[in-house]
N, C-alpha and C positions, 0 to 999 in steps of 0.2 A: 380888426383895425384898432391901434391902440387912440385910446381918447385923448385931445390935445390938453399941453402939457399943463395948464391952469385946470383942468377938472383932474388929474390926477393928481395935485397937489392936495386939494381937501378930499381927505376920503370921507365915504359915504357909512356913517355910523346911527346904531339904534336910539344914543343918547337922547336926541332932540323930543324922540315920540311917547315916553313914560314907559317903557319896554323893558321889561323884568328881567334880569340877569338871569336869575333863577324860574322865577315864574312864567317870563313871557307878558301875554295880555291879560291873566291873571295879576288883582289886587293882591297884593303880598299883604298875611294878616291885617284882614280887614276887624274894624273897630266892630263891635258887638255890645254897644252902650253907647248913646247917647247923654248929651246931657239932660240934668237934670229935667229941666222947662219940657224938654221933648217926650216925656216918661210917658202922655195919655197916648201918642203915636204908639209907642212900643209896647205898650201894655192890650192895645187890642191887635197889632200887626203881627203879636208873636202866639193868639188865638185866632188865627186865620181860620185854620181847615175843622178848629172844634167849633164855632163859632157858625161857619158856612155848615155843617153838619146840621148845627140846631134849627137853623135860618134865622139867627140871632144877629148875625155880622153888620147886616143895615141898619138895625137900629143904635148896636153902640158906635157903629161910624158916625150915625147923626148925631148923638149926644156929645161928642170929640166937640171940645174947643176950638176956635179958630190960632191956631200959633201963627206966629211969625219966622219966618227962614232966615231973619236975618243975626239971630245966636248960633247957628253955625259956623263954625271959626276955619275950618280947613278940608282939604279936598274927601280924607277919611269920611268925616263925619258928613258930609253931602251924598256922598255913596250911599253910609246907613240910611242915609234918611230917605233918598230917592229908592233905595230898596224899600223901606216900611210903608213907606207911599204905592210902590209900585202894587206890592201884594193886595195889602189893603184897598185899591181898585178894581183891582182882578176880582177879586175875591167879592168886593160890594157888587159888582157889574154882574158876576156870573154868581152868583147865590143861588136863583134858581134853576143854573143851565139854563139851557135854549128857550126852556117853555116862558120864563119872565125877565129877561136882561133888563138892566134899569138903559133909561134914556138921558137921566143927566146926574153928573156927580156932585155932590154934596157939596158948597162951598169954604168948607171948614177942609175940606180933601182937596177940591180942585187946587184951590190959591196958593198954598202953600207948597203943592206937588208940582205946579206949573213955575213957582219961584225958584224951586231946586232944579229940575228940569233945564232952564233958561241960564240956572249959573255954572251945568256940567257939561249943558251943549247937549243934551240927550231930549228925546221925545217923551210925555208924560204921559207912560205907560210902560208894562214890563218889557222889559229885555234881554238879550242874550250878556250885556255886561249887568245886568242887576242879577238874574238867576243863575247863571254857572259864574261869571268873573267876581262876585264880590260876595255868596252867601256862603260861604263854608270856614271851617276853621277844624285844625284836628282836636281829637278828643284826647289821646295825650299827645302834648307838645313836642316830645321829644320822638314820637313813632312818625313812622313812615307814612309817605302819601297815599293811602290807598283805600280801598272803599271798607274796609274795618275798622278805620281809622278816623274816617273824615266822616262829620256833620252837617246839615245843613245850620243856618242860623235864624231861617225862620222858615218852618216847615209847609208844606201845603196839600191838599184833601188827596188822598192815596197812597198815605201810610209810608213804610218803606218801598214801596215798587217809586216813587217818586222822588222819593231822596237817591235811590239807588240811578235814578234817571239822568237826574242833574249831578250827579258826582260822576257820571260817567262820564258825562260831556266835559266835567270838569279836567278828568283827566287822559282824555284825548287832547284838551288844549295844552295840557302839561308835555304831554309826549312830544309836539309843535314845539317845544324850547330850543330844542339845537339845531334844528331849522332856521327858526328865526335869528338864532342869531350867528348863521352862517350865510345869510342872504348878504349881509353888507361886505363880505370875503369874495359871493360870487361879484358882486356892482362891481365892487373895486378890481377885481383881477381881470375882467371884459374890459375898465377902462384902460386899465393899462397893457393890456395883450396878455397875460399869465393866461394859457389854458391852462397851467397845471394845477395851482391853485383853487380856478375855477372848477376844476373835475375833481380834487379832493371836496371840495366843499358841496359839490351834486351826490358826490356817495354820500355823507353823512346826510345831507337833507332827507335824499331818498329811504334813510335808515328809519329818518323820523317820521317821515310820511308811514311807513310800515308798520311801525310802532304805533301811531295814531289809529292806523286800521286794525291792528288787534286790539286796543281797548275798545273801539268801537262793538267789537264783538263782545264785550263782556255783557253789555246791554242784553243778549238771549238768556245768558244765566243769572240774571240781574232784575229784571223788569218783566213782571205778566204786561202780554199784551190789552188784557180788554182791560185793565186800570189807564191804563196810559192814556188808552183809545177814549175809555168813558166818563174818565175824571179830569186828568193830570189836563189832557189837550183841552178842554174847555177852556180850562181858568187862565191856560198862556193866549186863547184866542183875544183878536182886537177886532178894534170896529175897521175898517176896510176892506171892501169886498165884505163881507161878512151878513148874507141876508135874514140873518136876528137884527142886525141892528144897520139898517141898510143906511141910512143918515149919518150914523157915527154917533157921538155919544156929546153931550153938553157939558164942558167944564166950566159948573154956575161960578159966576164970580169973575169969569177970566175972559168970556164974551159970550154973547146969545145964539150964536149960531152953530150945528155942532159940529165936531172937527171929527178927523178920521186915521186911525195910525193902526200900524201892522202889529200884529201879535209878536211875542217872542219865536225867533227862528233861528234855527243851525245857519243860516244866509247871512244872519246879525255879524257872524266870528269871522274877526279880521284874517283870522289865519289862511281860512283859503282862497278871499281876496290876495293877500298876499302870494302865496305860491301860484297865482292864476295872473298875478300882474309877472312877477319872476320870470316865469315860462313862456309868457306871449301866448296862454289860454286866449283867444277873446270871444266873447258870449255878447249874442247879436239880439234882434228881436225884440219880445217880449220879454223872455228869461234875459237877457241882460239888461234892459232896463229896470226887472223887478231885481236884479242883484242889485244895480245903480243907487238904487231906490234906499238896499238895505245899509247904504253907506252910513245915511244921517241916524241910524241907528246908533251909532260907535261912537264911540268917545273922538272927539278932535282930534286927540294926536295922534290916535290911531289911524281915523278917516286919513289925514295927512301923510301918514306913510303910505298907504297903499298907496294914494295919489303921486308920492316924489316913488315910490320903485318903477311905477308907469313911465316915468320920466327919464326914467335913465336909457342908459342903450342895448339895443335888443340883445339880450342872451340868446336865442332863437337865432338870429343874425351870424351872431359870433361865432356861435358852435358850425354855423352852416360854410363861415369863410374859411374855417381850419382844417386843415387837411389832417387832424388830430382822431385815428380810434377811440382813444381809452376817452376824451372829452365830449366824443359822438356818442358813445355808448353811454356816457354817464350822464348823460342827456335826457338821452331816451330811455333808460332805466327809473329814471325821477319821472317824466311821465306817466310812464307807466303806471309806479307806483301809485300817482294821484286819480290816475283811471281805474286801478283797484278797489284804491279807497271809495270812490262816486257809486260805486259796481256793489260795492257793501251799503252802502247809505241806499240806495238803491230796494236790497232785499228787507233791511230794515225797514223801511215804508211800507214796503208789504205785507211784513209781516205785522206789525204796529200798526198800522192804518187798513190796508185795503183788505184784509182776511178779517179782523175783528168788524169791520163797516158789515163785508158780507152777513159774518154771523146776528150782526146786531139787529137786521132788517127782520132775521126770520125769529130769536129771541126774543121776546118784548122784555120779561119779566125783568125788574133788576136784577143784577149781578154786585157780588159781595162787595164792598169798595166803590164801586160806582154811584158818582152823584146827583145822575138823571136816569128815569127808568124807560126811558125811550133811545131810540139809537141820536144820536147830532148828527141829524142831517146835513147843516149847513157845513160838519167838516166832514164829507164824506168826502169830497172830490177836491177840496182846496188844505194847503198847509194853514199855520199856526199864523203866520205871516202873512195870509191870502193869497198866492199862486195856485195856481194849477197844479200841486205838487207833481203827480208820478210825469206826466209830459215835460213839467219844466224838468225834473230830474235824471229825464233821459234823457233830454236835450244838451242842457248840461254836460253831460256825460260823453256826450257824442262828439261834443265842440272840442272836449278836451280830447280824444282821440283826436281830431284832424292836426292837433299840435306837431302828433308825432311824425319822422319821413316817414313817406308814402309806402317803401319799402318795409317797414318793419309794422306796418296795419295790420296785416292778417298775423300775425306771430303774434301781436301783441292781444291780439283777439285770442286767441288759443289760452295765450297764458291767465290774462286774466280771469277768462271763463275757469278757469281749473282754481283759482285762487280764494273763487266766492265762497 
């Protein structure tokens, strides 16, 4: 049904949401300098992971000045600085792994991390727009995107297996580019009746859903699992849910009582909110409230988009009123595709998390890179973010099957199973 004639006059475009021509949800060269005043932040936020090595890192956070956030001039440099902020609490909190998390942050950290915080719309603590959206830059300018190329801009404890981690994710978000910006071709062409339009613009997404799932896999030749497992995931965990720090954590300065936020999570990345509001996924229960939940994670104008694609008219609907093959199928092939992708993400946990957890119970001793010489318990059974990871990721996964007709459930089970 075509949409009446006043919503098809404004089309529905990415402009409004800060959405990267090129990049996507990726910060397009982000700054790597602040100013001058901000130099004592930078100077101990870019000795993170040597600093937590020595167990040096708390005391030069305490010695940090208290600055003011109000010499920040523009959106750039509030990014650096909620990133250097960001690490820089990670990193104070979990200095000693599990065995001694602090209970409250310094007020020379909190007040000014909560000031920036408060001016980007973001919660004060790591995230999936501070670590993959905003820390990388390439090594030479004029080379390709890719993981020989690309840096992080401020490093953290697990060497290369860690940088390798976060550039992966990095560039799975990148692969999501011609996706996203074929979403406002599929709104527009359902409002106006185009299936054809519409089903050009589902092959291409589905290409990039594809594309997203092989960089994903670059992750196995990229990243040892028991760094990831024993170092890297400590320092993204937060205080909720989280039985080290079952209260949450005190931001001295900002109020008395302590507060509580999710770790950094793959759940944070607008992107497959987006393809999940597009397709008419919907995730009930738990898992979709903990997705719900990862919204206030995201930047404004990002939250805001997934919110206005929600609002448009059902894709799912449309494809269902058309008596159209090639729009049917190109439907259910982007599906698909994203049940693939969940199907990878999936083995990934397993092998990342629930295999190295195994090993770690029966291992005591440290292992090379790792910055606690006991297993983390408390992430043995939950994500980064506090879910229930492997249930909520099957759940997940299951929901986005039911998307598909009923008819092509068992086929699409076959296929995917072959594709993991």
């Amino acid at each position: 049904m075509a949409a009446p004639e006043s919503d098809s006059k404004c089309l529905f475009s990415l402009d409004p949401y800060h959405v990267s021509e090129e990049f996507g949800f990726i910060l397009p060269d982000p700054l790597d300098k602040l100013p001058a005043y901000y130099q004592p932040w930078m100077d101990v936020a870019l000795r993170v992971p040597q600093l937590m090595e020595t167990h040096e890192l708390r005391s030069h956070v305490n010695k940090m000045p208290l600055l003011s956030s109000s010499f920040l001039r523009n959106h750039r440099e509030f990014r650096l600085a909620h990133l250097a902020l960001s690490i820089m609490t990670a990193g104070y909190t979990w200095q000693e792994g599990e065995d001694d998390p602090v209970e409250m942050l310094p007020c020379n950290l909190a007040i000014p991390f909560w000031e920036v915080s408060q001016r980007l719309g973001l919660p004060p603590i790591l995230t999936h727009a501070d670590i993959v959206l905003t820390n990388w830059r390439k090594k030479d300018p004029e080379g390709p995107l890719t993981i020989e190329n690309l840096e992080l801009l401020f490093n953290f404890p697990g060497g290369d297996n860690s940088r390798c981690f976060i550039i992966v994710n990095m560039l799975v978000e990148m692969a999501a580019v011609p996706a996203l910006k074929d979403i406002p071709t599929v709104i527009n062409g359902v409002r106006v009746g185009d299936a054809e339009a519409v089903t050009r613009a589902l092959e291409v997404i589905s290409q990039s859903i594809q594309d997203m799932t092989d960089g994903l896999k670059l992750m196995h030749a990229h990243v040892e699992p028991s760094v990831f497992y024993g170092t890297l995931r400590i320092v993204l965990s937060g205080w909720k849910d989280n039985c080290c720090l079952p209260n949450g954590l005190v931001y001295e300065g900002v109020q008395t009582e302590p507060m509580q936020y999710s770790g950094g999570s793959a759940a944070q990345s607008s992107v497959m909110h987006c393809f999940d509001e597009l397709l008419g996924v919907k995730h009930e229960g738990h898992g979709g409230a903990f997705l719900a939940s990862m919204r206030s994670y995201m930047l404004p104008p990002h939250r805001r988009l997934i919110e206005d694609i929600s609002q448009q008219p059902s894709l799912k609907s449309f494809v269902q009123q058309q008596a159209n093959e090639e729009l049917n199928k190109a439907f259910t092939h982007c599906v698909t595709k994203l049940l693939t992708f969940r199907n990878q993400h999936i083995n990934l946990v397993s092998r990342f998390v629930i295999i190295p957890a195994a090993r770690a119970r029966q291992i005591r001793p440290q292992s090379k890179g790792q910055l606690i010489s006991k297993p983390p318990v408390a992430l043995e059974r939950s994500g980064t973010g506090g879910s229930s990871f492997m249930t909520f990721l099957k759940t997940v996964r299951d929901e986005t099957k039911q998307t598909l007709p009923p008819a092509t459930n068992e086929e699409t089970h076959q296929r995917t199973e072959r594709d993991k």
